[in-house]
C-alpha positions in Angstrom: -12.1 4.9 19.1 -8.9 7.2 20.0 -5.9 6.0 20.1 -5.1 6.7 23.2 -8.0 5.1 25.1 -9.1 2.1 26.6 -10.8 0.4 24.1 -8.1 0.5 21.3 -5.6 -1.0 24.0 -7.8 -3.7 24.7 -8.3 -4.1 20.9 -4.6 -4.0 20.3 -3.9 -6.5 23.2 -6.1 -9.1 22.0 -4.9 -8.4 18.4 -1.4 -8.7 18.8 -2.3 -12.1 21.1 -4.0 -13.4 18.2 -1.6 -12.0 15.9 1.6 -14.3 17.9 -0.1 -17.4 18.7 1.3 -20.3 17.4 -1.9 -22.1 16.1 -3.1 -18.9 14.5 0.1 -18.4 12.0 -2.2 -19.1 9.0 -4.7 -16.4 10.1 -2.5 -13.5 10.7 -3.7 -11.6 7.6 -7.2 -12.1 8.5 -6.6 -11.6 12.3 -5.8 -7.7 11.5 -8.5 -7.5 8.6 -10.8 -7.8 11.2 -9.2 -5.7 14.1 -8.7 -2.9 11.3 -12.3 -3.3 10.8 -13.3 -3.3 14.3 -11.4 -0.3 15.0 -12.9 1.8 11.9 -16.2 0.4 12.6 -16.5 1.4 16.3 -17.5 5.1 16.1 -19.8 4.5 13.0 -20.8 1.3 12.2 -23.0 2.2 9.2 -19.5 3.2 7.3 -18.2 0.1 7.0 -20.6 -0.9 3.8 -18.4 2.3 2.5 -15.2 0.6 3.2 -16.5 -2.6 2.2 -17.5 -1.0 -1.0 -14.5 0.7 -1.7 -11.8 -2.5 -0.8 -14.5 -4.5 -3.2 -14.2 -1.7 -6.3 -10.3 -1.3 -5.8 -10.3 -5.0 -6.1 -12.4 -5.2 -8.8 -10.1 -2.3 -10.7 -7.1 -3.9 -10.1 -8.1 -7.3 -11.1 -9.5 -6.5 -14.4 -6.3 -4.5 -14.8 -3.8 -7.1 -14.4 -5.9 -9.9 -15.5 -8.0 -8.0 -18.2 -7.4 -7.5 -22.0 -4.3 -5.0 -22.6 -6.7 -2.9 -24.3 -9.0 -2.7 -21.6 -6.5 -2.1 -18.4 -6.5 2.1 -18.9 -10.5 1.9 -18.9 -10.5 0.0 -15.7 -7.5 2.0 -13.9 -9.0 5.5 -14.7 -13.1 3.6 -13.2 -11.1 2.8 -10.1 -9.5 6.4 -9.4 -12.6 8.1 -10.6 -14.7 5.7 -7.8 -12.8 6.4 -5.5 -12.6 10.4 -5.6 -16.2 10.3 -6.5 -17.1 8.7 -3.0 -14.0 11.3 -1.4 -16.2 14.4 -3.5 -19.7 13.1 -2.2 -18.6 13.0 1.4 -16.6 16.0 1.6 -18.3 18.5 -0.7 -22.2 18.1 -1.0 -23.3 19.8 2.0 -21.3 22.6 0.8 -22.3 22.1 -3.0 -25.6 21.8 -1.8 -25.5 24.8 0.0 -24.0 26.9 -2.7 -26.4 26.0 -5.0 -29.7 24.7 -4.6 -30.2 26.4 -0.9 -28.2 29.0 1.9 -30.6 27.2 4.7 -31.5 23.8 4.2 -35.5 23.5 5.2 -36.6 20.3 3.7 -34.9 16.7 4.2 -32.5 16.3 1.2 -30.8 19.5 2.3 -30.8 18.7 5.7 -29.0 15.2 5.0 -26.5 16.2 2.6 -25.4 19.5 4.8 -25.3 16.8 8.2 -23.7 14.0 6.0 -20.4 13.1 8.4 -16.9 12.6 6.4 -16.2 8.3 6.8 -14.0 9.5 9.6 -14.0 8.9 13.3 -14.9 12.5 14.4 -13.0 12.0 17.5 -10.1 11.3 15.8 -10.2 14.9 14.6 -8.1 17.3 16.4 -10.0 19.8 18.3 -9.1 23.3 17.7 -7.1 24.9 20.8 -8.4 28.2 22.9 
């Protein structure tokens, strides 16, 4: 979903009509928790288990760090951030690890999935190169 196109406005119309009613003022957090996921989840539903995973480590993390044994917090910190890039690594460098080193032309079906894996982007959000 761009954001210039018809179905974000429609998405951000009935958002932001949710969002101001006056009946709904106890839901406003979960009203854009659930446009925000509409909107990531429109090109590629499959990502959002990714998301969901991610929101549900980063909570984990964070919760254990404030609420966890002082001795503990730096343990729990340093598993979040290393998560977290590990999930960035996998999705933006195994095709081309896995190209580098195990095979220049991927022939079987491991290769072929890890060089075709997509980033947990919109593709269309992605500038096109001009000329």
């Amino acid at each position: 979903m761009l954001f210039n196109s018809w179905p974000f406005f429609v998405l951000l119309g009935v958002t932001f009509a949710l969002y101001h009613l006056p009946g709904l003022r106890r839901l406003q957090v979960p009203i854009l928790i659930v446009a925000s996921f509409v909107f990531y989840g429109a090109h590629q539903p499959a990502l959002l288990v990714l998301l969901i995973a991610s929101i549900v480590v980063n909570a984990v993390a964070s919760h254990r760090v404030y609420y966890g044994p002082r001795e503990r917090e730096r343990i729990w910190a340093i598993t979040g951030v290393t998560v977290n890039l590990g999930i960035l690594v996998f999705f933006k460098y195994s095709g081309l690890l896995y190209r580098t080193f195990v095979s220049a032309t991927p022939h079987d079906r491991i290769g072929e999935f890890f060089v075709t894996l997509p980033l947990p982007i919109p593709t269309t959000c992605v500038p096109r190169p001009s000329g």
